[in-house]
C-alpha positions in Angstrom: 76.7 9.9 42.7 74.3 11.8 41.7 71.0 12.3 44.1 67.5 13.8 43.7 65.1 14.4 46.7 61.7 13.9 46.3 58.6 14.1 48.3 57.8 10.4 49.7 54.0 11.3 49.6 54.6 11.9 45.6 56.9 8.4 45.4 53.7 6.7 47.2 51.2 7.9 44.8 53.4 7.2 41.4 55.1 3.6 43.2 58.2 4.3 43.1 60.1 1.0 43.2 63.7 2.3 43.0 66.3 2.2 45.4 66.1 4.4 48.0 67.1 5.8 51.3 64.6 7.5 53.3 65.7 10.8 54.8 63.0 11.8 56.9 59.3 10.8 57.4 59.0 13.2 54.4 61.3 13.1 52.1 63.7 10.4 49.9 66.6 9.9 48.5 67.0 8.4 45.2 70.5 8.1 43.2 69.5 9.8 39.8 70.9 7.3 37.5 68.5 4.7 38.6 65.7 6.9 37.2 66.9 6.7 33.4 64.2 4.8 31.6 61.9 5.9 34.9 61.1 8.7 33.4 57.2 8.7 35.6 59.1 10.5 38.6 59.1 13.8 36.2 55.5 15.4 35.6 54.2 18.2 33.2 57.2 20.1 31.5 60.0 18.7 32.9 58.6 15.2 31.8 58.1 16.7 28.0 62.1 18.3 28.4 62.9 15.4 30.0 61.5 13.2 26.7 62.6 15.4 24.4 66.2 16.0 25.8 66.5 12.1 25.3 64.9 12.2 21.8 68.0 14.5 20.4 70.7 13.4 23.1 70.5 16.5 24.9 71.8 16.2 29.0 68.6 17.1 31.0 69.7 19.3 33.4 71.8 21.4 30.6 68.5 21.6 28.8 66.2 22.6 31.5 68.7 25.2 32.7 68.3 27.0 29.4 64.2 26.3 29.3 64.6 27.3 32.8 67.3 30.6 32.5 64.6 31.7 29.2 61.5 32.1 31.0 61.1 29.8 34.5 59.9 26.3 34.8 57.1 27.4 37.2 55.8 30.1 35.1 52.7 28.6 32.3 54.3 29.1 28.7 51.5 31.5 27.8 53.2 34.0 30.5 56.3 34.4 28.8 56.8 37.0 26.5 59.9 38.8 26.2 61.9 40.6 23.8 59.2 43.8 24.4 56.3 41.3 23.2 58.8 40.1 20.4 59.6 36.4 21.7 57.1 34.3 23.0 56.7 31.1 24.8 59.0 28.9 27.1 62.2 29.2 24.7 60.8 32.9 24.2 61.0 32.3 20.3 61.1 35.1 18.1 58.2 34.0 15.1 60.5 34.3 12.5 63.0 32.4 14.1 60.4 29.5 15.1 59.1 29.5 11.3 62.7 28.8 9.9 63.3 26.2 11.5 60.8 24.4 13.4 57.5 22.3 12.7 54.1 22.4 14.4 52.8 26.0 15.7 54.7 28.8 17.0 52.4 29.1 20.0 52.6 25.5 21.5 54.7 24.7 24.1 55.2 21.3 23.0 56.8 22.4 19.3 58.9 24.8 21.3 60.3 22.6 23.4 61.2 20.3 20.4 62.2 22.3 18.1 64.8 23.9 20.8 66.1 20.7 21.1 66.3 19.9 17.3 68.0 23.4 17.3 70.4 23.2 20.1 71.6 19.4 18.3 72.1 21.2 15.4 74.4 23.6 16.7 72.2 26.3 17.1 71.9 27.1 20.4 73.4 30.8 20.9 69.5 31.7 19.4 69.1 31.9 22.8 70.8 34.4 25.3 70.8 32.2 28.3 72.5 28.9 26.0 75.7 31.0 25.5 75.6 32.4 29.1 75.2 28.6 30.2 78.2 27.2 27.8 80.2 30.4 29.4 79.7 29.8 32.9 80.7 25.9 32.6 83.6 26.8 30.5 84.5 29.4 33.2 85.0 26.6 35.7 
């Protein structure tokens, strides 16, 4: 099974109304498949990965890993440039790269996050460094 712990302050204030155990005063336990189609648990970008992984059949946690390996969840998209100021963003897309193959504007975080996933469906995923060092380390095991 398949557990995440969130805060039980943050459960009050969205109304969590799944089944759960409570594991301190604090904190709660909640089996992770009860949250598919609960999606309000998730906030800011992991909500939008969390959307957008669904919207192309993409597992979550493999996709945020990447998102997450590329340039950090808790860093804003506008701080991550890599690549010596070549790739930009979350997914640290290189322009040309973006333009090829992606809608919407190379600078939004939103059409970044989509079009990785519309990538990574299509079989594109060693664009990035940090897909094939993912696909490696599970095929490792």
């Amino acid at each position: 099974m398949s557990l995440w712990i969130i805060n039980s302050s943050l459960a009050t204030k969205i109304q969590i109304s799944l089944p759960f155990r409570e594991v301190d005063s604090n904190y709660l336990l909640i089996d992770k498949t009860a949250l598919k189609g609960n999606i309000g648990v998730l906030w800011g970008v992991e909500k939008l990965i969390a959307e957008v992984a669904d919207t192309y059949s993409l597992d979550y946690t493999f996709y945020s890993k990447i998102i997450d390996c590329e340039c950090g969840l808790n860093r804003t998209h506008e701080s991550c440039i890599g690549d010596s100021g070549l790739a930009f963003g979350r997914l640290q897309f290189h322009k040309a790269t973006f333009e090829e193959n992606c809608d919407g504007s190379y600078t939004n975080e939103e059409d970044q996050i989509k079009c990785g996933a519309k990538m990574i469906s299509e079989g594109k995923g060693k664009a990035w460094s940090c897909y094939s060092k993912l696909i490696k380390t599970l095929t490792d095991k």
